[in-house]
SEDO-776681 format. One record per atom (N, C-alpha, C, O): x, y, z. Coordinates in pm, whole numbers, plus 50000, padded with zeros to 5 digits. Layout:
XYZ
...
This chain:
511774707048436
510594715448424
510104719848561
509604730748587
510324709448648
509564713848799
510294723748894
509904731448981
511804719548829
512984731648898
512554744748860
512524752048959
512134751848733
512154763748637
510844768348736
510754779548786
510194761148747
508754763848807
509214767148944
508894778948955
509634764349028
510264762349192
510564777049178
509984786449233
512074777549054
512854789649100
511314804049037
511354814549101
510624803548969
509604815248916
508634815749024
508364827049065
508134807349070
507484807649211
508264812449332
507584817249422
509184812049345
509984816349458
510494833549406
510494843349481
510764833549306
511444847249215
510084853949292
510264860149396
508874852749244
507614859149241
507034861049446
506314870149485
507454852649513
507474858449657
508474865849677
508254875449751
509824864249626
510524877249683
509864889049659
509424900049694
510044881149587
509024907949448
507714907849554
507574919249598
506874900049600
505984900749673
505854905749782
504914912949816
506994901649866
507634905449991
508204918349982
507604926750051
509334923249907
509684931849912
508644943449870
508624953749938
508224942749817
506584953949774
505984956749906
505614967749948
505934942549977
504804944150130
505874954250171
505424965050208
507104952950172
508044959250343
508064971950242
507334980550292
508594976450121
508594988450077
507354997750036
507365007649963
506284991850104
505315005450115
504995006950248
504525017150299
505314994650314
504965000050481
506815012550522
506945022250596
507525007650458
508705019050475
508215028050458
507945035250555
507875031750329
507705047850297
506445053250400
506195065350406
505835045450464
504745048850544
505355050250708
504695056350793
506445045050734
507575050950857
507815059650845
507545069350917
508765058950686
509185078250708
508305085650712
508515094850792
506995086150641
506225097150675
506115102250788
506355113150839
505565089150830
505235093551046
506205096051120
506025103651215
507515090351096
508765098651189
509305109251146
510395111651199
509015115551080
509225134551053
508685136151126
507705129851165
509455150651190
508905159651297
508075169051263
508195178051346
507225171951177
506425184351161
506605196951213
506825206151134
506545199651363
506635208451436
507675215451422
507715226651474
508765210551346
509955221251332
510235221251167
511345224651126
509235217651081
508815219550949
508635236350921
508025242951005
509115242150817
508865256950774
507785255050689
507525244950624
507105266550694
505765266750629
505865255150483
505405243950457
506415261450440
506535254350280
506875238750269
506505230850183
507695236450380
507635221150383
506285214250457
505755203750422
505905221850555
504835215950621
503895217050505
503475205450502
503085225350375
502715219750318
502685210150217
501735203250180
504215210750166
504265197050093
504305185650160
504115175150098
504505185550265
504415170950430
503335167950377
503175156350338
502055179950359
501075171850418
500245168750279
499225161950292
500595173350147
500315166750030
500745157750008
500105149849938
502545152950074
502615136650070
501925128850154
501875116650138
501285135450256
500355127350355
499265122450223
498935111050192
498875135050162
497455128650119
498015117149979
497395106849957
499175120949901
499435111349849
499555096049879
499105087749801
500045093649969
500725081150016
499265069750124
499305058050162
497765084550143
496745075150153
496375073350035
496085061450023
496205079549927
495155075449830
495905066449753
495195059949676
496945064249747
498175054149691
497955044249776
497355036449702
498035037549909
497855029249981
496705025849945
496675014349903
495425032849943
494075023949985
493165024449836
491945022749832
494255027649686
493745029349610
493425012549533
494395006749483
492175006449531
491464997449482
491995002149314
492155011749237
492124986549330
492844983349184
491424979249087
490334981749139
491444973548955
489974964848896
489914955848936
490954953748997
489054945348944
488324931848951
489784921948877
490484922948777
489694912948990
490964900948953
490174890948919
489014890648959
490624882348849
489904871148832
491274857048851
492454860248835
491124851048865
491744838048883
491014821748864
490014816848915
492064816048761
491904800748687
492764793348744
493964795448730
492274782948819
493104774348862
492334757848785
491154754748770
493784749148745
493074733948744
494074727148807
495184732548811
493894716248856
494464704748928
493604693348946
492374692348942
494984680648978
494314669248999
495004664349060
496184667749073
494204650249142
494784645749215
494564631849195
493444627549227
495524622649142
494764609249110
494394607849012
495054612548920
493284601448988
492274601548899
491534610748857
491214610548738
491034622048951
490584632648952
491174642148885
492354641348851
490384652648858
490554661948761
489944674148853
489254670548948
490084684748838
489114698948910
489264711448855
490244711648782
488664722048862
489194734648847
488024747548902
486924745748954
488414754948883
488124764748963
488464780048972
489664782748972
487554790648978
487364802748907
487344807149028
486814800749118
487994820149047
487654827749192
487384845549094
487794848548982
486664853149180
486534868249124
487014877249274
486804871949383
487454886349269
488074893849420
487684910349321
487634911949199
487464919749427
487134928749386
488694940549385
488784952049341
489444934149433
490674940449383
491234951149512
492254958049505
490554950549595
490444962149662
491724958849770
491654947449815
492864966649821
494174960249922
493364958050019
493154945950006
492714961750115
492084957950208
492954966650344
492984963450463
493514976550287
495084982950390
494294995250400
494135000650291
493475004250552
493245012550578
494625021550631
495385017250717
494775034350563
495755040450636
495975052350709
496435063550685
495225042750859
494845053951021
495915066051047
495835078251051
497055055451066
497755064251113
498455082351033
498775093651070
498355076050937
498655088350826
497435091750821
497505103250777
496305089350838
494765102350822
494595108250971
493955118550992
495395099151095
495605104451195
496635120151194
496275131151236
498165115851121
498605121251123
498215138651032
498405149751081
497715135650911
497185146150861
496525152650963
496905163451010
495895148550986
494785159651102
495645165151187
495425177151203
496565160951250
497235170251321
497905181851221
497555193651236
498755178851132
499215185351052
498745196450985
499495205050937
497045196950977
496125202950894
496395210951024
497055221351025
495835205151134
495805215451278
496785228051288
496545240051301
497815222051279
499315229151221
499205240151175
499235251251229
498985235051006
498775244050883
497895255550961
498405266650981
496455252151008
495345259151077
496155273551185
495945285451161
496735270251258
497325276451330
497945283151297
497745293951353
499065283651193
500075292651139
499795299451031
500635305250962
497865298650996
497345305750874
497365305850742
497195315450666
497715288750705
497865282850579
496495277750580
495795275450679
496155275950435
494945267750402
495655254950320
496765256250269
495215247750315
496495239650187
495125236550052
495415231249944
């Protein structure tokens, strides 16, 4: 029983891990495109995946709640936590990068 538990706890940090590194990826490629040699039409879809990939990053999920019991000994315990759900992941560099991009757009007489 304690093995089944080991391997689902461990199953459940990989998927964890890999989630962390595959949204900070897709947040590389964004920023290493070159813009500046983007044609109109791609520079505006660039910069609608810009705005996608913030409001996807910093989009607050609902209210989590979490039940925990344990003991230790003799003892018995348990314990309720509430989190407001929110990633806590501001994403500068892509609202950095938009602004230049918008600058871009600005210059070559696109509105997006």
């Amino acid at each position: 029983m304690k093995i089944k538990q080991n391997i689902i706890l461990s199953l459940l940090i990989i998927v964890a891990v890999f989630l962390v590194f595959g949204c900070a990826n897709k947040t590389k490629e964004l920023l290493a495109e070159d813009y500046h040699k983007m044609s109109n039409d791609d520079l505006l879809r660039y910069f609608y995946r810009l705005n996608d990939e913030i409001e996807r990053s910093e989009k607050q999920s609902g209210p989590q709640v979490g039940i925990g019991i344990g003991g230790f000994g003799r003892h018995t315990g348990g314990g309720v936590g509430i989190s407001s759900g929110s990633t806590g992941y501001t994403a500068e560099e892509l609202r950095a990068r938009r602004i230049d991009v918008r600058m871009d757009l600005k210059k070559r007489g696109i509105v997006p």
